[in-house]
N, C-alpha and C positions, 0 to 999 in steps of 0.2 A: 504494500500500500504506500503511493505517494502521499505525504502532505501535502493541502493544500492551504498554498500559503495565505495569511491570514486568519485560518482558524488555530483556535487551542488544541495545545495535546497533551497529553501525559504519556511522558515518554519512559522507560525502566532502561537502565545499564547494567550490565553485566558485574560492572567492578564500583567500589565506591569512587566518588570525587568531589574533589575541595570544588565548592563554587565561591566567588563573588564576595560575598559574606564571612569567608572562612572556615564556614563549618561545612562537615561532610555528607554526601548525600548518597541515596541507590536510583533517585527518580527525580525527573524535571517537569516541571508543566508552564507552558507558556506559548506565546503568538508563533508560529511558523512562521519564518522570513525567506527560508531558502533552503535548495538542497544543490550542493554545491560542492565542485571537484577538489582534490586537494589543490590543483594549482590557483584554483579561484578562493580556496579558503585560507590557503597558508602562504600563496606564495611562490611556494614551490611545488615541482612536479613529484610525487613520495615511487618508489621502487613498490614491485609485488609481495617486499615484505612487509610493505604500509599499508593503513586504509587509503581508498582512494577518492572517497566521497565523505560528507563533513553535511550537518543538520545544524542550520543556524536558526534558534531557538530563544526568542526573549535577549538578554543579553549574554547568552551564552551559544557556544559550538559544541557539539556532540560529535566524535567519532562515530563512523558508520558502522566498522566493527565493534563499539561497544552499547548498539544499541538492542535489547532485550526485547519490547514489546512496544508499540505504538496504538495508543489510543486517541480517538478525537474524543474532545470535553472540554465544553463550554467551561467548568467550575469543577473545583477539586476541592476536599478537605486539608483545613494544614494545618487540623489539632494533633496533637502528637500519642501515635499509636500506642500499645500495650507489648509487653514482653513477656511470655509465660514459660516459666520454668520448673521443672519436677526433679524434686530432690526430697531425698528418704521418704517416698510415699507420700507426699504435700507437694501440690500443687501452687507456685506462689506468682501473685498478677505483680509486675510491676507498670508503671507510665513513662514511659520514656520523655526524658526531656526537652525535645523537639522534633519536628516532624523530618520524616524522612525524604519529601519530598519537598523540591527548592525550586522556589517562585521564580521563574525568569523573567517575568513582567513586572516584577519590583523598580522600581526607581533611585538608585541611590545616590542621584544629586539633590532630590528632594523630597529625601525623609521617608 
């Protein structure tokens, strides 16, 4: 599935990554702006040991090879999920601290 640019997505990666913010994330949600070669996205031409296409997302890029699933969606939740763990027969909930998926339609010249 191509994106089409201008709508939201909620995109999942394969590996964790620092966005923008500093903090680490598994998933993006934000505007489609482009789907674009590495010479258009980096610059450079990258060899067949590189990805060779680049998802430009909010104010983020995405490798093509690290992209996991692609969902269109207007709105995402970005309360932050639950973690469940089992230890000696007790199930225990924690809340994770913040969400794991990172706005790329944030603004950060204005707040």
């Amino acid at each position: 599935m191509k994106p089409q640019i201008g709508k939201k997505y909620l995109i999942t990666t394969d590996n964790w990554f620092f966005a923008p913010d500093g903090e680490s994330y598994r998933a993006v949600w934000g505007t489609a702006k482009a789907v674009l070669t590495s010479e258009d996205a980096l610059g450079v031409k990258t060899n067949s040991k590189s990805t060779n296409w680049y998802v430009s997302i909010g104010n983020m890029m995405i490798a093509g090879c690290q992209i996991h699933y692609v969902i269109q969606s207007d709105a995402v939740s970005f309360e932050p999920g639950i973690s469940e763990i089992e230890h000696a027969g007790q199930r225990h909930v924690n809340r994770l601290p913040i969400t794991r998926i990172y706005n790329a339609d944030v603004d950060f010249a204005n707040g």
